[in-house]
C-alpha positions in Angstrom: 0.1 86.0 -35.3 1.0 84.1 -32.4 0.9 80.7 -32.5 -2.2 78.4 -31.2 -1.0 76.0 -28.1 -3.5 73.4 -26.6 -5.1 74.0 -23.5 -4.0 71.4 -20.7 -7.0 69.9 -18.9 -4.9 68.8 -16.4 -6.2 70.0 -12.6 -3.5 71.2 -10.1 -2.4 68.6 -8.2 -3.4 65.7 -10.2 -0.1 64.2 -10.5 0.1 64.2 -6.5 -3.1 63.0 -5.8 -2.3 60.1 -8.5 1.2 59.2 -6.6 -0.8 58.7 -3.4 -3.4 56.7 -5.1 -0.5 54.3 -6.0 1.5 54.3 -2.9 -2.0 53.5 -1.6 -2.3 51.0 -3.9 1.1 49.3 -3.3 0.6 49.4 0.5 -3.2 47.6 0.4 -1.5 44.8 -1.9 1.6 44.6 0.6 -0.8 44.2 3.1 -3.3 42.0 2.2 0.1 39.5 1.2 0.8 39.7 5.1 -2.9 38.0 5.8 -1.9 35.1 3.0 1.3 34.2 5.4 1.3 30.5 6.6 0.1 30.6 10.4 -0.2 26.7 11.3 0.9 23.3 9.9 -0.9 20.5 8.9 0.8 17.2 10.2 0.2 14.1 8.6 0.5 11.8 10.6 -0.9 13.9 13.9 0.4 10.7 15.7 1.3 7.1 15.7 2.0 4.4 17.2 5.2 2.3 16.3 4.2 -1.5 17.2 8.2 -2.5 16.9 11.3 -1.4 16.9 13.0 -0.8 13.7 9.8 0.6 12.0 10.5 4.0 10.1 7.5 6.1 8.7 8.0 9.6 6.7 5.7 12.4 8.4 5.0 15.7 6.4 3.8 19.3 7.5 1.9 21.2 5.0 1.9 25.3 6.0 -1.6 26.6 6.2 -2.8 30.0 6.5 -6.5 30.6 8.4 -7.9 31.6 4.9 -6.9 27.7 4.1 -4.2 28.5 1.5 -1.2 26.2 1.4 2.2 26.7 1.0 3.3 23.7 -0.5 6.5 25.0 -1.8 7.5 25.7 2.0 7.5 21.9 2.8 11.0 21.5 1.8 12.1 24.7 4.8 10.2 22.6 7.9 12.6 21.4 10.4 12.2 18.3 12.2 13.2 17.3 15.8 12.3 14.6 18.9 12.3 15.3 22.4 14.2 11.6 22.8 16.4 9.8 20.5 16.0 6.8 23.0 12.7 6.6 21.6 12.0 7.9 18.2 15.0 9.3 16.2 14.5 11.5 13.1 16.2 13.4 10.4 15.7 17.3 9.9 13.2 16.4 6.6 10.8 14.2 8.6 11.8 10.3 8.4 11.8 8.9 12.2 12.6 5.5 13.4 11.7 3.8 16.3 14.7 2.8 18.6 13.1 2.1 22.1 9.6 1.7 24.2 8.4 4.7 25.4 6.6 8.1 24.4 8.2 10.8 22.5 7.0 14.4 21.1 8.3 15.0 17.2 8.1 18.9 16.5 7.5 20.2 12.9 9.5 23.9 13.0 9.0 26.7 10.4 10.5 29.9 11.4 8.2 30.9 14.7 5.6 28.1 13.8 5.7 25.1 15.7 4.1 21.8 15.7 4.1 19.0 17.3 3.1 14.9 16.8 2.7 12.6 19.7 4.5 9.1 19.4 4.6 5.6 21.1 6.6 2.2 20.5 5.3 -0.4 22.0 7.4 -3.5 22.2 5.5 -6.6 23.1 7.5 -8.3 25.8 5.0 -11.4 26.7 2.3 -13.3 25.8 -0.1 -14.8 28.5 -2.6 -18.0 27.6 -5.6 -17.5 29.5 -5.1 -22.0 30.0 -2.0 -23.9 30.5 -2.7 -27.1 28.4 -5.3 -27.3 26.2 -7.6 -30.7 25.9 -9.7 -31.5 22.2 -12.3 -34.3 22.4 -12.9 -36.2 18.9 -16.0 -38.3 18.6 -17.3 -40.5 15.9 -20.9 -40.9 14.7 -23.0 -43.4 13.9 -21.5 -43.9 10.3 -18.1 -43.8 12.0 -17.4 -40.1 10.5 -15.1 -38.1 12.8 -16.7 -35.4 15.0 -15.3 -32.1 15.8 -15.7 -29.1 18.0 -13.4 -26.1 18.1 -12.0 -24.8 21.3 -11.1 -21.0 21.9 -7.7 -20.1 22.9 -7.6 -16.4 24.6 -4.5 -14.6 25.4 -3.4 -11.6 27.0 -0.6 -9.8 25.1 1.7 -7.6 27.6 4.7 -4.6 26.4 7.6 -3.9 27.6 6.6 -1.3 30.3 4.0 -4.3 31.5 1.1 -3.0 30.5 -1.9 -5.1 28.6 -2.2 -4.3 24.9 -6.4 -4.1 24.4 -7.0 -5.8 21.0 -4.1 -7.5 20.5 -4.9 -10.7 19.6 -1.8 -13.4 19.5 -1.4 -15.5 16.3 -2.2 -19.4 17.1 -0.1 -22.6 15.0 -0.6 -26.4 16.0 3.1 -27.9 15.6 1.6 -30.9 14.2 -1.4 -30.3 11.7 -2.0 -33.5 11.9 -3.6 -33.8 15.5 -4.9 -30.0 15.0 -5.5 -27.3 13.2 -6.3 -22.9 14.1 -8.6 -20.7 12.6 -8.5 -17.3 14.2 -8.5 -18.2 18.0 -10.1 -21.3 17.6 -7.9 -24.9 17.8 -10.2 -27.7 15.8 -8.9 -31.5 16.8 -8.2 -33.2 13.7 -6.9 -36.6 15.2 -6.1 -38.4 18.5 -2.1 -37.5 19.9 -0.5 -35.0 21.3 1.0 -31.7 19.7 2.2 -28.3 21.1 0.2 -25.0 20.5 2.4 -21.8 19.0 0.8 -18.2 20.5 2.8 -15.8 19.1 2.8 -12.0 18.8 5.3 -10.1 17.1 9.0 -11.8 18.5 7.0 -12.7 21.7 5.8 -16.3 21.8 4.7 -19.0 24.1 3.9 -22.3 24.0 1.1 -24.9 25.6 0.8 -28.4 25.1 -2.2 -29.7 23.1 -3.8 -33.1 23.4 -6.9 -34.4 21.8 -8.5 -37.9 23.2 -11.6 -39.7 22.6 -15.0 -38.2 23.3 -16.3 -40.3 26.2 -20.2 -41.6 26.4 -20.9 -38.6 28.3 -19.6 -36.1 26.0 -21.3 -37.6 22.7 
């Protein structure tokens, strides 16, 4: 009797058809890895302004792909670099330090990507009182109590390339607290004499002299 052997159910060409089915398989997932590459950098910051010399501040790029994944883990392959040393130096893993006035362009590098973040120092030069002497008036009331009104102080505060800061405000200091006193940019006499008034900003300062007399009939 010959012996019994079990029928394969195995189609022809099964096994190739499966083969390409993997290959298939293996080239989808190779591809669809290609879409998940990092194709732009987040900077942080995208700029700044350095309001001194001296000042050092770390700035990071975080690879992105469109999809929004991140490739943290490639932070520590970005590149850094400034188009002037004069300006704004920095090391190859993203710490910069201001060195001059001026503008400067730090670029973030990752293989072909490249990014870059706009800087400034600005170095005050020269603060300019909008008075050159300032005058306080002190009355007295009827029950003798001392009288007081403020005066504001304005300034304009100038770099070094001569041009006006907007919002920069200079920081006001009587000399003698006893003949006045700031708040903000207001000067508030405190008692008859003469004293000098401190405008500084930053390592710029000038100075104006301050004088606070009696109030006369006309200005009770």
């Amino acid at each position: 009797m010959r012996p019994a052997y079990a029928r394969s159910t195995a189609r022809p060409g099964a096994p190739a058809r499966l083969g390409l089915c993997l290959a298939a398989f293996v080239a989808f997932t190779a591809l669809s890895g290609c879409t998940t590459r990092p194709d732009q950098m987040e900077l942080t910051p995208p700029d700044h302004v350095f309001t001194g010399v001296g000042e050092e501040l770390w700035f990071k790029a975080l690879p992105k792909a469109k999809n929004g994944k991140r490739f943290p883990k490639l932070q520590a392959d970005v590149r850094w670099s400034t188009s002037d040393e004069s300006v704004v130096a920095i090391d190859a893993v993203g710490r910069a330090r201001s060195v001059g006035p001026g503008q400067a362009v730090l670029t973030a590098t990752l293989g072909k990507l490249k990014y870059d973040a706009r800087v400034e120092v600005r170095v005050i030069a020269r603060v300019v009182p909008a008075v050159e002497s300032l005058t306080l008036t002190l009355a007295m009331d009827a029950e003798g109590n001392p009288v007081r009104e403020a005066k504001t102080v304005s300034a304009t505060v100038y770099d070094t390339l001569d041009r006006r800061l907007e919002g920069v405000k200079p920081r006001l200091r009587c000399l003698d607290e006893n003949v006045c006193r700031t708040s903000n940019d207001q000067v508030l006499p405190v008692d008859f004499g003469k004293t000098t008034l401190e405008l500084r900003s930053e390592k710029a300062t000038t100075r104006i002299p301050v004088e606070v007399v009696r109030a006369t009939a006309a200005q009770k």
